[in-house]
N, CA, C and O atoms as CSV, one atom per row, in Angstrom:
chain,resi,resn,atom,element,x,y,z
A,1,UNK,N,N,-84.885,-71.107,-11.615
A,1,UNK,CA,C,-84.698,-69.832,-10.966
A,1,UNK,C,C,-83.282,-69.315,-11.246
A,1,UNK,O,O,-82.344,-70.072,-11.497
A,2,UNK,N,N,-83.190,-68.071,-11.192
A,2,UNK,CA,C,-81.802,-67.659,-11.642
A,2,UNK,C,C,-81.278,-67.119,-10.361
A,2,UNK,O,O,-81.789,-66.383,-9.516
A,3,UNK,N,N,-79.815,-67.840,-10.476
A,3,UNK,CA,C,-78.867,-67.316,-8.993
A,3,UNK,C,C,-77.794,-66.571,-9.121
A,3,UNK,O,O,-76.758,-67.047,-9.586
A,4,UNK,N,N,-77.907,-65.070,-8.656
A,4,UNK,CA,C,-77.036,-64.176,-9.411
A,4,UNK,C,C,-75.725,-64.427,-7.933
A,4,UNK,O,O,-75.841,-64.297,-6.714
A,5,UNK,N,N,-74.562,-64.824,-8.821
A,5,UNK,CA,C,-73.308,-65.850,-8.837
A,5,UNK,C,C,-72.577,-64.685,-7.344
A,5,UNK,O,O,-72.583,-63.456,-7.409
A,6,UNK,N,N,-72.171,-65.279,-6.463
A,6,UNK,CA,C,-71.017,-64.943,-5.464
A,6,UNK,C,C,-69.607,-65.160,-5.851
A,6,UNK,O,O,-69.248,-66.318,-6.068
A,7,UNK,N,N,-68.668,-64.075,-5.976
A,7,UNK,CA,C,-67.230,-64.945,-6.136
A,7,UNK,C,C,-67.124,-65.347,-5.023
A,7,UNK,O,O,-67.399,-64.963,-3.887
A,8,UNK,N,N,-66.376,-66.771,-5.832
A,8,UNK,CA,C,-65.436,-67.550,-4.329
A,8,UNK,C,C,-63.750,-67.958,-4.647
A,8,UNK,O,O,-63.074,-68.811,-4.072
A,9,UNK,N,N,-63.395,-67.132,-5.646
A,9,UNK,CA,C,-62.217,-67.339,-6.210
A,9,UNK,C,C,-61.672,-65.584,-5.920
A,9,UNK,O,O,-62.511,-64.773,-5.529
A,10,UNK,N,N,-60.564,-65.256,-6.104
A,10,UNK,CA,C,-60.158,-64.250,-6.013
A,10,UNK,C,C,-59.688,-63.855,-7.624
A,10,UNK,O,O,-59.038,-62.816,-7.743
A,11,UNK,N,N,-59.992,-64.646,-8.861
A,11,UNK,CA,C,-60.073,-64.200,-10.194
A,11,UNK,C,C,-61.667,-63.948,-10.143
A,11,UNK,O,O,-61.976,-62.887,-10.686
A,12,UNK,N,N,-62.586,-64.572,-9.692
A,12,UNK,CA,C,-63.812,-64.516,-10.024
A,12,UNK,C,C,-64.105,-62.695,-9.481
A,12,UNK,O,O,-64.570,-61.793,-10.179
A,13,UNK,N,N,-63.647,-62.619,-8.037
A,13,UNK,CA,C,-63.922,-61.604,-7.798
A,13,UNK,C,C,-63.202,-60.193,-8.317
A,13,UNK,O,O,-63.531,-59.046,-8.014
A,14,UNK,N,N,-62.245,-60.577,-9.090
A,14,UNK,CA,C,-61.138,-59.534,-9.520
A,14,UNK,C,C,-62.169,-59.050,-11.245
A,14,UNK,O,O,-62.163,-57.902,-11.688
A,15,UNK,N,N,-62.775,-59.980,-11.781
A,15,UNK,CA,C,-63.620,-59.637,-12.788
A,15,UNK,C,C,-64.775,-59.042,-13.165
A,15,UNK,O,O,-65.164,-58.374,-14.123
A,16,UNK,N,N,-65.404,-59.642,-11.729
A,16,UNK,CA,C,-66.620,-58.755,-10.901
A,16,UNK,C,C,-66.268,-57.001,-11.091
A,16,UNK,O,O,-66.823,-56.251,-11.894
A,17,UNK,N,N,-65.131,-56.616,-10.047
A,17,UNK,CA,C,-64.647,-55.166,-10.023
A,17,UNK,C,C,-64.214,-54.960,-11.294
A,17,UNK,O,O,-64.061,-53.778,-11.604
A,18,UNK,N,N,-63.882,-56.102,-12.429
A,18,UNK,CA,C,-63.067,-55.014,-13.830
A,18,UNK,C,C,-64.627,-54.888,-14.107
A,18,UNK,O,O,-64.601,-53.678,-14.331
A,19,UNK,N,N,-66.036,-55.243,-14.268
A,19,UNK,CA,C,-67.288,-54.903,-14.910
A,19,UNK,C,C,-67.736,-53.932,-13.908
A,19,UNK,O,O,-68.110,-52.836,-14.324
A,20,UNK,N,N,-67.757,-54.208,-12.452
A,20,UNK,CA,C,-68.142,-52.365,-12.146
A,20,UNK,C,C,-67.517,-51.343,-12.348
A,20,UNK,O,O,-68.055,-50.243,-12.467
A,21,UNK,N,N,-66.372,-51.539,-12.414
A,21,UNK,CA,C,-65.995,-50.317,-13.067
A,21,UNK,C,C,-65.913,-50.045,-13.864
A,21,UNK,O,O,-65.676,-48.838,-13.919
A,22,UNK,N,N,-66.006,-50.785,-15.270
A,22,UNK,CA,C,-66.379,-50.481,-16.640
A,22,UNK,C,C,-67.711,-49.933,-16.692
A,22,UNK,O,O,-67.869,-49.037,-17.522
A,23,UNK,N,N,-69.016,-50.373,-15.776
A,23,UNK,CA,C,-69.790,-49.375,-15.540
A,23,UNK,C,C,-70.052,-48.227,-15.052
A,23,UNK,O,O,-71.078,-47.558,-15.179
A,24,UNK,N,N,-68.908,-47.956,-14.371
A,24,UNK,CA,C,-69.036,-46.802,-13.667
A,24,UNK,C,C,-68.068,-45.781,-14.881
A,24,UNK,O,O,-68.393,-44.605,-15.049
A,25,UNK,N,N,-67.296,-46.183,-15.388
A,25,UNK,CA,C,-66.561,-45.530,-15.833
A,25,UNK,C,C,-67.969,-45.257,-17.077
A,25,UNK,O,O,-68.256,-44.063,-16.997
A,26,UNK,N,N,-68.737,-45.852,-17.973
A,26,UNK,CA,C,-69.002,-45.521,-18.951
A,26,UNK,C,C,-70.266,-44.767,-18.282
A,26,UNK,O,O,-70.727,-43.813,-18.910
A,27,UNK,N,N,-70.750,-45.063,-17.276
A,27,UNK,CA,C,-71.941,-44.128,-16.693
A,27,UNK,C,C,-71.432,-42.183,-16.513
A,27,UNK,O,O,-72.213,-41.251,-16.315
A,28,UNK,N,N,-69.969,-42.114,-16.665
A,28,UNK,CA,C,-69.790,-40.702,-16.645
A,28,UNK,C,C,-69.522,-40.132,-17.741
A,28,UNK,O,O,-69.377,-38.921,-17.914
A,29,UNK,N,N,-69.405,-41.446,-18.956
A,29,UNK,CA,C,-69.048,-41.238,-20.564
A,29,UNK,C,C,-70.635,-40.336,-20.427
A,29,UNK,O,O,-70.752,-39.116,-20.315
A,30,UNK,N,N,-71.646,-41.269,-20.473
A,30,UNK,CA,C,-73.101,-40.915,-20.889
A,30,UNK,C,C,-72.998,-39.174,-20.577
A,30,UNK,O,O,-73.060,-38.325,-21.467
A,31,UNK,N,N,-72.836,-38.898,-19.179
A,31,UNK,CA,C,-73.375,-37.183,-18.452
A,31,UNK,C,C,-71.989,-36.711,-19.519
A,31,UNK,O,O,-71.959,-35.503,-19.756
A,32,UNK,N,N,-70.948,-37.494,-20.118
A,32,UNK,CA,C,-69.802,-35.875,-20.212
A,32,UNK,C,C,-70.446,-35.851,-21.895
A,32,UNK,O,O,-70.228,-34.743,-22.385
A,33,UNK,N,N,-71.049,-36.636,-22.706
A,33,UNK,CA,C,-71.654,-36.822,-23.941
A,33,UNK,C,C,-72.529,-35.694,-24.362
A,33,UNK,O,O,-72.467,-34.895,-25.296
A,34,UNK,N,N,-73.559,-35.922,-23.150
A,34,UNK,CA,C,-74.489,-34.549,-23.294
A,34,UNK,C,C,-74.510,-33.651,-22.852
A,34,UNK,O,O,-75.586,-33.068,-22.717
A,35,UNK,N,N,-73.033,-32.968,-22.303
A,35,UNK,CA,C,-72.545,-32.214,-21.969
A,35,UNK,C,C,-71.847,-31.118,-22.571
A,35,UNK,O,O,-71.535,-30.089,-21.973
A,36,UNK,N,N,-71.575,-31.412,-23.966
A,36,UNK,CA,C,-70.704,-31.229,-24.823
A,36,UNK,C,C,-71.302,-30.559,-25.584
A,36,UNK,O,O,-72.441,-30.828,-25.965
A,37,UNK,N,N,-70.276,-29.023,-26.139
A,37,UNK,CA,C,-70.677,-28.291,-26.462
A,37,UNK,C,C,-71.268,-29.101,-28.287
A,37,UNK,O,O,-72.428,-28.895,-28.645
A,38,UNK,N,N,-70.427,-29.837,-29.081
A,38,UNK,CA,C,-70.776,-30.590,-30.115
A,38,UNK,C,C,-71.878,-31.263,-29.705
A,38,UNK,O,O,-72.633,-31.234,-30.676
A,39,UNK,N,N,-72.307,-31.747,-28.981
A,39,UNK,CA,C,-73.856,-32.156,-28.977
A,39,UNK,C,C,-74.796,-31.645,-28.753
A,39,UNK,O,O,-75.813,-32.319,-28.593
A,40,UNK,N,N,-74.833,-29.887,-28.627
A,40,UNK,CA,C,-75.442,-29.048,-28.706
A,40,UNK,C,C,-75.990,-28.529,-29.974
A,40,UNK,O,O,-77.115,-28.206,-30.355
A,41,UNK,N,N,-74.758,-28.563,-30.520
A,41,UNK,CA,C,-74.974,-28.126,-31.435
A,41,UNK,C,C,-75.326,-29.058,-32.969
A,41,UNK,O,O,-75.110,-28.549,-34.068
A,42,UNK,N,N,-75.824,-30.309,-32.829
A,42,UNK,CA,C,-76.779,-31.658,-33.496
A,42,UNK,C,C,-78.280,-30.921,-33.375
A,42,UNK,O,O,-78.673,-30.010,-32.648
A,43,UNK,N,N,-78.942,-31.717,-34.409
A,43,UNK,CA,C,-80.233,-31.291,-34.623
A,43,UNK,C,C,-80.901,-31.798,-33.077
A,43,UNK,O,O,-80.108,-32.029,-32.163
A,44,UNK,N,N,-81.733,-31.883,-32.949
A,44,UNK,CA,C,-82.921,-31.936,-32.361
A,44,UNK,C,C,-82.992,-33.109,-32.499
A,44,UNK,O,O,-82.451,-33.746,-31.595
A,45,UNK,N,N,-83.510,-33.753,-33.385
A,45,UNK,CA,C,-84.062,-35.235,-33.362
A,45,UNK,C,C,-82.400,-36.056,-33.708
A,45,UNK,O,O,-82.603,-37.240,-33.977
A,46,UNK,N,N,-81.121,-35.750,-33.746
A,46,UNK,CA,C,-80.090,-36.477,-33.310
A,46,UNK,C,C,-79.724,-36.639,-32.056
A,46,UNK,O,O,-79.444,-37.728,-31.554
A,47,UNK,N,N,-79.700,-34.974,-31.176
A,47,UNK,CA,C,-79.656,-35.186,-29.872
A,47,UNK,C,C,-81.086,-36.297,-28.847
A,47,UNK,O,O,-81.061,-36.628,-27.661
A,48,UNK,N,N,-81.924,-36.529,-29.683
A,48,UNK,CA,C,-83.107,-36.936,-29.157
A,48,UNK,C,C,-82.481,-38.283,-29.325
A,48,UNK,O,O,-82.412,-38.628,-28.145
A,49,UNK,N,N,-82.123,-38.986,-29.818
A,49,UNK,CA,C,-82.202,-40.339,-30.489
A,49,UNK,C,C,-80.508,-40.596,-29.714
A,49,UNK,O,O,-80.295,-41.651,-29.117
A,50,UNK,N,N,-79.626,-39.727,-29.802
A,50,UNK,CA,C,-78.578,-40.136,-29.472
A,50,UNK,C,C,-78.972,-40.233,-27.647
A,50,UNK,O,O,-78.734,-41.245,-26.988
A,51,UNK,N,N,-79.401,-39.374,-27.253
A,51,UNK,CA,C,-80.330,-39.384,-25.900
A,51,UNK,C,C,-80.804,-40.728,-25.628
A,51,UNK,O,O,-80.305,-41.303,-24.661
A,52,UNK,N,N,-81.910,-41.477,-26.495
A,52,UNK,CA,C,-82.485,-42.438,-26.179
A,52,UNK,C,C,-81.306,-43.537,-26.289
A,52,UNK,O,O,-81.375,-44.140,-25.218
A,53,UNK,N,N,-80.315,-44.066,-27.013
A,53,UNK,CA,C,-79.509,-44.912,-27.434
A,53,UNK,C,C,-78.550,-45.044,-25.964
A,53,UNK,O,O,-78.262,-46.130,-25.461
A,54,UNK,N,N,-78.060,-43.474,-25.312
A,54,UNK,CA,C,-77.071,-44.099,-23.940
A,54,UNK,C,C,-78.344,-44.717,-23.241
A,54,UNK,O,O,-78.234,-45.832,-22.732
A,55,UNK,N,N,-79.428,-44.112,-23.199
A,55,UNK,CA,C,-80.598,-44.300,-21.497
A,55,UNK,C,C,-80.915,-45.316,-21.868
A,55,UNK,O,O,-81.139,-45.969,-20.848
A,56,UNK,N,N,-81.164,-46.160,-23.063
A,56,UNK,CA,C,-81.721,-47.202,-23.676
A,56,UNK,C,C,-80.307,-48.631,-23.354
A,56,UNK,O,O,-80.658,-49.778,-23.075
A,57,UNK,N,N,-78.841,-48.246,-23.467
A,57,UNK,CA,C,-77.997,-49.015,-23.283
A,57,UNK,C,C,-78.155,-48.956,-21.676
A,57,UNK,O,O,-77.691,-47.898,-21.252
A,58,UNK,N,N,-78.685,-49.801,-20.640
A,58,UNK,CA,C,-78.545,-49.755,-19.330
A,58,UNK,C,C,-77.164,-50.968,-18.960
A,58,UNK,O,O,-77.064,-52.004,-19.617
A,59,UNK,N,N,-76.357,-50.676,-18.021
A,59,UNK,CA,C,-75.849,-52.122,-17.360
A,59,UNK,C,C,-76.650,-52.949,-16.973
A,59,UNK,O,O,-76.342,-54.116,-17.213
A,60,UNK,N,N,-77.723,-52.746,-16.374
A,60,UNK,CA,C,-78.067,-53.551,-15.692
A,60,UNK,C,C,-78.717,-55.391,-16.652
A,60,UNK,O,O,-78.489,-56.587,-16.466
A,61,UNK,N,N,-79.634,-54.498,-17.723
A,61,UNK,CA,C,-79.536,-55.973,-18.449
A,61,UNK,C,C,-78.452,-56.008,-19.436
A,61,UNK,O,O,-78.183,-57.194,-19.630
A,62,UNK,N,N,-77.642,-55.174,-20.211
A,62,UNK,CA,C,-76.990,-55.784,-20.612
A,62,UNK,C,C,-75.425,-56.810,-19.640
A,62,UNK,O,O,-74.718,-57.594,-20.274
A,63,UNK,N,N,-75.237,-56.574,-18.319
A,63,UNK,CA,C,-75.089,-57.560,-17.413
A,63,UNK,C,C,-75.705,-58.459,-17.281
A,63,UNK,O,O,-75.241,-59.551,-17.611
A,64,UNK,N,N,-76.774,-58.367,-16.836
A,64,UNK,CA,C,-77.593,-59.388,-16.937
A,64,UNK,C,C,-77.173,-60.676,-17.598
A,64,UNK,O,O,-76.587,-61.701,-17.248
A,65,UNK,N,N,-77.930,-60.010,-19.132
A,65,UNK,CA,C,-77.635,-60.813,-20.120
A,65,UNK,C,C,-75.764,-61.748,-20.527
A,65,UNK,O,O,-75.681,-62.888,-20.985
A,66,UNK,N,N,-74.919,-61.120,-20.290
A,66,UNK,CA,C,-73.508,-61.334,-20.268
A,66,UNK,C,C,-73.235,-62.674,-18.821
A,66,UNK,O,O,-72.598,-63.728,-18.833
A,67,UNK,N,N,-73.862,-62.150,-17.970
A,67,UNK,CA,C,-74.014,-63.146,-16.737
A,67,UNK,C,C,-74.386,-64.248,-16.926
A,67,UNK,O,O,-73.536,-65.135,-16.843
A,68,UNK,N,N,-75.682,-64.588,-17.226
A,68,UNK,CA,C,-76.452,-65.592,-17.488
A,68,UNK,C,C,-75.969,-66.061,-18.983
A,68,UNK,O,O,-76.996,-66.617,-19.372
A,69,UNK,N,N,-75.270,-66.143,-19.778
A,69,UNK,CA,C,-75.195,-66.529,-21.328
A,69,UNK,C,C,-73.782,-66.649,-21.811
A,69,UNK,O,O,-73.422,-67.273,-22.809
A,70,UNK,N,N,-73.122,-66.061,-21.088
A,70,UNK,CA,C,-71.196,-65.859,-21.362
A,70,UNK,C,C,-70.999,-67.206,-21.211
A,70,UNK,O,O,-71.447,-67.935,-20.327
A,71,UNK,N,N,-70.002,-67.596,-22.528
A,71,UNK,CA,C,-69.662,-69.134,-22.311
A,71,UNK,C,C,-68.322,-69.485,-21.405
A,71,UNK,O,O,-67.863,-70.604,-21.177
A,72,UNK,N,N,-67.838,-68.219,-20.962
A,72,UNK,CA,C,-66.723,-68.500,-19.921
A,72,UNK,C,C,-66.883,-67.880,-18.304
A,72,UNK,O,O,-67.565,-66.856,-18.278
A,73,UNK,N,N,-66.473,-68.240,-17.241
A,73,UNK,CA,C,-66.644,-67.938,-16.045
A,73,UNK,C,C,-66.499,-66.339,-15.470
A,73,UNK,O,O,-67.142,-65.658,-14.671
A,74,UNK,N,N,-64.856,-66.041,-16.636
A,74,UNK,CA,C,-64.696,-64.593,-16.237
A,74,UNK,C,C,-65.333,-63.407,-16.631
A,74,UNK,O,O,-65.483,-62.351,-16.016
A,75,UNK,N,N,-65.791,-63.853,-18.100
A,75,UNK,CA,C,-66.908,-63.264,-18.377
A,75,UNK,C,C,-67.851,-63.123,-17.965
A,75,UNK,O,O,-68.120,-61.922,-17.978
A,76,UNK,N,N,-69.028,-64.020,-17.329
A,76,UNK,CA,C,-69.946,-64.060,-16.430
A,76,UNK,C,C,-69.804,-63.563,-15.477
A,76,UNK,O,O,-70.854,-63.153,-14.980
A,77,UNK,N,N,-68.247,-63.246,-14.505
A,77,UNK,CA,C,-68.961,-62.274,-13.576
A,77,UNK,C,C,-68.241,-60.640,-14.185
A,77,UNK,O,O,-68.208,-59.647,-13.458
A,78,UNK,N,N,-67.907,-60.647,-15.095
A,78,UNK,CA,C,-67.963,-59.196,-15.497
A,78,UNK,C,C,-68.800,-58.780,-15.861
A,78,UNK,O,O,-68.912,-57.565,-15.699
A,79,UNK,N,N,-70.057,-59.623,-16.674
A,79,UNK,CA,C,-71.319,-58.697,-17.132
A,79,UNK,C,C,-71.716,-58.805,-15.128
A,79,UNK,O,O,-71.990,-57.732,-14.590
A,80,UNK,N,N,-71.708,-59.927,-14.351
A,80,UNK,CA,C,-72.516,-59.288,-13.443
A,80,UNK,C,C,-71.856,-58.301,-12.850
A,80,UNK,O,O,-72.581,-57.543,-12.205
A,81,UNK,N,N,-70.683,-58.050,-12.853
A,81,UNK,CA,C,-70.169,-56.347,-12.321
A,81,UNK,C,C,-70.788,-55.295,-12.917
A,81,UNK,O,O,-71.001,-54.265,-12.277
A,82,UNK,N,N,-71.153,-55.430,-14.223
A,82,UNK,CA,C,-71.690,-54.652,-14.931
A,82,UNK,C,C,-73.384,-54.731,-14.091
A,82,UNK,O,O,-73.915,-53.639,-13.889
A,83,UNK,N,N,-73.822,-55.460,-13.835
A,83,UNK,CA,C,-75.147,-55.576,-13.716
A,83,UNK,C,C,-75.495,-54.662,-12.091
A,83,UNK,O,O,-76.323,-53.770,-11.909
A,84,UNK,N,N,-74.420,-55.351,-10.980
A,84,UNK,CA,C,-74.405,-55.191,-9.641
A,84,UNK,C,C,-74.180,-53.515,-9.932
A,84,UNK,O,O,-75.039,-52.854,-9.348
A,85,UNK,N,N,-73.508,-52.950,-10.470
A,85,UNK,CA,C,-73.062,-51.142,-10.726
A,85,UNK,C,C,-74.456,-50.559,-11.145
A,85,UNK,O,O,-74.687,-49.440,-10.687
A,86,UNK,N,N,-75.569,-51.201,-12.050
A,86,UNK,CA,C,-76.467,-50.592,-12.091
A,86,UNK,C,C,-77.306,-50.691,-11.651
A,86,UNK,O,O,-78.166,-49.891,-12.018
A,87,UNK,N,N,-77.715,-51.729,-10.538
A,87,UNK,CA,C,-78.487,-51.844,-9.896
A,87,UNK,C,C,-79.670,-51.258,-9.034
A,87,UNK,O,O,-80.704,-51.659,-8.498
A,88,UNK,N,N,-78.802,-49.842,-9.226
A,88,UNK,CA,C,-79.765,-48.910,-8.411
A,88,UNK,C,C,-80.683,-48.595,-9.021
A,88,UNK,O,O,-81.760,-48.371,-8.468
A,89,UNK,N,N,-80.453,-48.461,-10.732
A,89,UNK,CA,C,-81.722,-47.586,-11.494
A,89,UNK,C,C,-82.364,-48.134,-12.041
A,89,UNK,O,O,-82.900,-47.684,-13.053
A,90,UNK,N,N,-82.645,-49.805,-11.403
A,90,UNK,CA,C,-83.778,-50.645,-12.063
A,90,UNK,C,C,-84.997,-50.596,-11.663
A,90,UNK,O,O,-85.919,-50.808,-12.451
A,91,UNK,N,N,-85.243,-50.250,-10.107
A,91,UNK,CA,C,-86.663,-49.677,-9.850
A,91,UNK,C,C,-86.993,-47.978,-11.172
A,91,UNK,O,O,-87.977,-47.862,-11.902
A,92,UNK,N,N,-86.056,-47.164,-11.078
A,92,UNK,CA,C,-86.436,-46.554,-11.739
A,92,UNK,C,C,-86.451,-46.213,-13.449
A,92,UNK,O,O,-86.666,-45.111,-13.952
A,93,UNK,N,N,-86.242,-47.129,-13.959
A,93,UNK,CA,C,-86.014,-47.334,-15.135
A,93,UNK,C,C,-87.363,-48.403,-15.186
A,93,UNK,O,O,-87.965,-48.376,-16.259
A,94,UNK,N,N,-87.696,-48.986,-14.536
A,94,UNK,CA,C,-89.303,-49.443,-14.829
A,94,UNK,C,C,-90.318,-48.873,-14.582
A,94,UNK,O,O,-91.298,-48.982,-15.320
A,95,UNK,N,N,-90.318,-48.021,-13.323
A,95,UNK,CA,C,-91.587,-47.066,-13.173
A,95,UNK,C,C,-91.367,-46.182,-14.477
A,95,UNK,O,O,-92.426,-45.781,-14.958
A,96,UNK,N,N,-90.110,-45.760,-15.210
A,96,UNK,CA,C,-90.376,-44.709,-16.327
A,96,UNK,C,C,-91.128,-45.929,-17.784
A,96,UNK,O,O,-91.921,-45.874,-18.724
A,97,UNK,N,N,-90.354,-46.755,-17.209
A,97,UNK,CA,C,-91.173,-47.655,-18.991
A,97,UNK,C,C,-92.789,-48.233,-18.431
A,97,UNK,O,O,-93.572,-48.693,-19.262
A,98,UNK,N,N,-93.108,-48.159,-17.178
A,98,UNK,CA,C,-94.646,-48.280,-16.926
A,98,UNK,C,C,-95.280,-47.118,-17.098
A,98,UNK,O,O,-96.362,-47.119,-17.686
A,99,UNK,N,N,-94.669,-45.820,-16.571
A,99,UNK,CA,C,-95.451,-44.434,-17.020
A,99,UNK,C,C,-95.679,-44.294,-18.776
A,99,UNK,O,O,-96.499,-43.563,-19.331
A,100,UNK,N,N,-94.699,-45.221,-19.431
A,100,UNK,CA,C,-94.564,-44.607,-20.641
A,100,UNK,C,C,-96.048,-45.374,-21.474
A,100,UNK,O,O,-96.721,-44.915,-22.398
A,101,UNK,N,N,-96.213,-46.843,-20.629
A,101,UNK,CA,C,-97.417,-46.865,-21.356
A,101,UNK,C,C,-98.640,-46.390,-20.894
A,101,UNK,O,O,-99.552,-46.046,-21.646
A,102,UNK,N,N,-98.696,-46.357,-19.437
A,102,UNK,CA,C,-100.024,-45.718,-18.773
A,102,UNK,C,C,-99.994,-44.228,-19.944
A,102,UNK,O,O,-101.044,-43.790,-20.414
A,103,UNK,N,N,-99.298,-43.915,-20.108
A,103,UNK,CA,C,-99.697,-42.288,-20.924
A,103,UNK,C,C,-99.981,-42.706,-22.639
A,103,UNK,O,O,-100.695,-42.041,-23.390
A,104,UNK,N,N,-99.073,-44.234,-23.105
A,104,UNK,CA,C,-100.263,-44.410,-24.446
A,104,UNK,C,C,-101.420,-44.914,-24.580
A,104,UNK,O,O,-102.067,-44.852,-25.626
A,105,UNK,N,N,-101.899,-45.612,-23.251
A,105,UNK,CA,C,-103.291,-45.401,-22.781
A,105,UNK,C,C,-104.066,-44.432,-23.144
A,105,UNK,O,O,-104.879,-44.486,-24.066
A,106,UNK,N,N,-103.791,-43.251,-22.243
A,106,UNK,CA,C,-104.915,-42.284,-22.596
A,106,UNK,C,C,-105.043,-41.385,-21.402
A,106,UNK,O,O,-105.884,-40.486,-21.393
């Protein structure tokens, strides 16, 4: 079973906050990206693809993944800072990848 880690050190927890806020900070990169008058003005199927590539990069597993697999401690809890920051949009980031196949269904 996987046990997503508590700091009990005050480095552990100081690494935690440098990965949420590296998520938070790059979660306002994504909105100021497609915001921009230069990405307006990209084709269609660049803005489409460059579209899918931020929504497709989530924190949440790539935390995840950094958590569970980092061969050092401080690393591990920075992907989970990274992971704990996105936490909110994992219910909804699966109901959209379950709608996506109920509709190649039919």
């Amino acid at each position: 079973m996987i046990q997503v880690p508590i700091p009990a050190t005050f480095e552990e927890l100081l690494w935690l906050i440098i990965g949420f806020m590296f998520g938070l900070a790059w979660s306002v990169k994504d909105q100021e990206i497609k915001q921009r008058p230069s990405f307006e003005k990209l084709s269609w199927i660049m803005q489409k693809l460059i579209s899918f590539l931020l929504d497709f990069t989530h924190h949440f597993w790539i935390g995840g993944l950094i958590g569970l697999y980092a061969p050092w401690p401080q690393i591990q809890f920075f992907g989970w800072g990274l992971f704990y920051h996105d936490w909110k949009d994992i219910p909804r980031r699966f109901r959209k990848l379950i709608s996506g196949f109920q509709n190649l269904k039919g």
